[in-house]
Backbone as numpy.savetxt, mean C-alpha at the origin, in Angstrom:
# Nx Ny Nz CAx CAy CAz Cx Cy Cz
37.24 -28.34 12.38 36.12 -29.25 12.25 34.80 -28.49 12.36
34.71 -27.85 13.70 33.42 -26.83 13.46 33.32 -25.69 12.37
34.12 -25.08 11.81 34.42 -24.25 10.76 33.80 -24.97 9.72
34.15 -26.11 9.23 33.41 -26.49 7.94 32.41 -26.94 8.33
31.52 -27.40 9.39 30.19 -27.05 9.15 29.22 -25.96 9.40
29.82 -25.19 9.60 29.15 -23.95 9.64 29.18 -23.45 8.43
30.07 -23.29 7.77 29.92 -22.55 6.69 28.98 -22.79 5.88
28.48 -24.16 5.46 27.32 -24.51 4.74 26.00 -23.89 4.95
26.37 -24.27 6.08 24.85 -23.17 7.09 24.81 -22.02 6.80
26.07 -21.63 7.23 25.73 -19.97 7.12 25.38 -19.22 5.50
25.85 -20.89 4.53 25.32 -20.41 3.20 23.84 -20.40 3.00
23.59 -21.21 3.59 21.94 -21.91 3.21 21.18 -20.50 4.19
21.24 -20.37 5.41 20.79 -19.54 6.02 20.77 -17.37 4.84
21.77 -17.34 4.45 22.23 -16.43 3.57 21.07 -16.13 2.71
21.33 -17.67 2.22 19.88 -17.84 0.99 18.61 -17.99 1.14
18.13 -18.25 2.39 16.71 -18.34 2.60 16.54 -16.97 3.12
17.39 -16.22 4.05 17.26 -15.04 4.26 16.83 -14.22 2.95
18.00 -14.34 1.59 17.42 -13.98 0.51 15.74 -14.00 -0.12
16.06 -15.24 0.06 14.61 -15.29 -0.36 13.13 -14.81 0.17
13.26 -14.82 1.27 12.55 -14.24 2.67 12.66 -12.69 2.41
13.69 -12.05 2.22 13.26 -10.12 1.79 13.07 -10.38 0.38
13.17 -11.30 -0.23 12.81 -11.04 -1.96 10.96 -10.93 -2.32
10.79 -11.92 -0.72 8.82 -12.15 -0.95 8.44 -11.07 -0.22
9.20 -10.87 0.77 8.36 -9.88 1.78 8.37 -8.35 0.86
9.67 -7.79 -0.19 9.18 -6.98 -0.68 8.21 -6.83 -2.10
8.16 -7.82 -2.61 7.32 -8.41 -3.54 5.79 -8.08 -3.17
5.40 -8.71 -1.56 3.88 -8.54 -0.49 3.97 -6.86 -0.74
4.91 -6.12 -0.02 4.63 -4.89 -0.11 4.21 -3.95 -0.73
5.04 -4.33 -2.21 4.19 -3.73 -3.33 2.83 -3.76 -3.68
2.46 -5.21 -3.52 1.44 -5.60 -4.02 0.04 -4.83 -2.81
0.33 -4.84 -1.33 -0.07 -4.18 -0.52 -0.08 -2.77 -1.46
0.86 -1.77 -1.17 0.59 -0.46 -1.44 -0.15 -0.30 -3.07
0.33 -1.45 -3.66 -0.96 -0.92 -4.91 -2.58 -1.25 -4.84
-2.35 -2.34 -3.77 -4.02 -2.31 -3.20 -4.27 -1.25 -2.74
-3.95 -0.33 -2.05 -3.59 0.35 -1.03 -3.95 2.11 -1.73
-3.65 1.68 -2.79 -3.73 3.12 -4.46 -4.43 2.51 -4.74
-5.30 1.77 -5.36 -6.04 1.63 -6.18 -7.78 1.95 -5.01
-7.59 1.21 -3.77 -8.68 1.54 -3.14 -8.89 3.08 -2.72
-8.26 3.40 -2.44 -7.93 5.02 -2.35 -8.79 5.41 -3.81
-8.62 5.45 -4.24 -9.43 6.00 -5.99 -10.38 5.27 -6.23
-10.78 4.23 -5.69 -12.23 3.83 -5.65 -13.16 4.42 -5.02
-12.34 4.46 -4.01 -13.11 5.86 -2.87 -13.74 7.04 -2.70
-12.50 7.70 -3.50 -13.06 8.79 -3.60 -13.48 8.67 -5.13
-13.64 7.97 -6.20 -14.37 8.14 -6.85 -15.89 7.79 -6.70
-16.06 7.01 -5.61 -17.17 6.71 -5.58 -17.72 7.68 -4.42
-17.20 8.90 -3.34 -17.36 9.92 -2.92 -18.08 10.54 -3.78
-17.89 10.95 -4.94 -17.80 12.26 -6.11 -19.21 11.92 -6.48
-19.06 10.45 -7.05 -20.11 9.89 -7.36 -21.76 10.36 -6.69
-21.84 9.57 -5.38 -22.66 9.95 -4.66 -23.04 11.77 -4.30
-21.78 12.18 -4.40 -22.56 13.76 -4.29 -23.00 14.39 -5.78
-23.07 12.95 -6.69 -23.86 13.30 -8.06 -23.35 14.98 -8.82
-21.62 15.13 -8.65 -21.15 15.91 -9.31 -20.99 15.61 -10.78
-20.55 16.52 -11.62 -20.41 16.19 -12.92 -18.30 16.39 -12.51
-18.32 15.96 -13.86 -16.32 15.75 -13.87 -15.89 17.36 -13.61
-16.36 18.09 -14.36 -15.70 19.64 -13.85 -15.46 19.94 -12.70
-16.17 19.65 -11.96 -16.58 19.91 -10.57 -15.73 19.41 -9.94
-15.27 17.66 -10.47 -14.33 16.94 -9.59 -13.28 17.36 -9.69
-13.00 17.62 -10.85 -11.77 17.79 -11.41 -11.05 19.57 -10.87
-12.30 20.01 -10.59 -11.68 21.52 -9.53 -11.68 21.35 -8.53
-12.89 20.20 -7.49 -12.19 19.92 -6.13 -10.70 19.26 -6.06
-10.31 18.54 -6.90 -9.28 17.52 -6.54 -7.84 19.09 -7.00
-8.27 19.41 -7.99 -7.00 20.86 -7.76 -6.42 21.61 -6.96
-8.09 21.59 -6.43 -8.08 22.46 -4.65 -6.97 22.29 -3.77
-7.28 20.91 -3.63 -6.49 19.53 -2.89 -7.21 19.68 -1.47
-8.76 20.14 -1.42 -8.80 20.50 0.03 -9.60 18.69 -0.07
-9.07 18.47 1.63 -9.85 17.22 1.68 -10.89 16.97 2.75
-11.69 16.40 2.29 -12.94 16.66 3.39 -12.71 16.20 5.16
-13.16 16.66 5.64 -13.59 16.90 7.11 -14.05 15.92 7.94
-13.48 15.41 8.62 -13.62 14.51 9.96 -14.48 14.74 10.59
-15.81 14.42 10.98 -16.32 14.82 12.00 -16.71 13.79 13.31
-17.00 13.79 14.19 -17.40 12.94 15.30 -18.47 12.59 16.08
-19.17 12.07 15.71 -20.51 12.18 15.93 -20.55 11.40 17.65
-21.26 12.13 18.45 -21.21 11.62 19.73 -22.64 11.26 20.52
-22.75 10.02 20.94 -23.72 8.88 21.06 -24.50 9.23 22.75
């Protein structure tokens, strides 16, 4: 008697579980391509402001050196 109602459950539960990692990795993607795309807004708009021309960018970013942290203390 308890056997057959569980099983329904444990179907339905199965399937919302499904559905539940189907959105959550769906969010993720959509996160990490926000995630890339702001990244390259960034530093394009870095490049920008230090009013380089494309050659220039295009040999820092070869480099791969990336700029410097500093800490300014108050």
């Amino acid at each position: 008697m308890m056997r057959t109602a569980l099983i329904p459950l444990r179907q339905h539960l199965r399937a919302a579980l499904q559905r539940q990692k189907e959105i959550m990795g769906y969010n993720l993607a959509a996160l990490q391509y926000m995630k890339r795309r702001n990244e390259a807004e960034r530093t394009a708009q870095f490049y920008e402001e230090e009013g380089w021309d494309e050659e220039k960018v295009r040999a820092r970013i070869a480099d791969g050196k990336k700029r410097k942290r500093i800490t300014l203390k108050s």
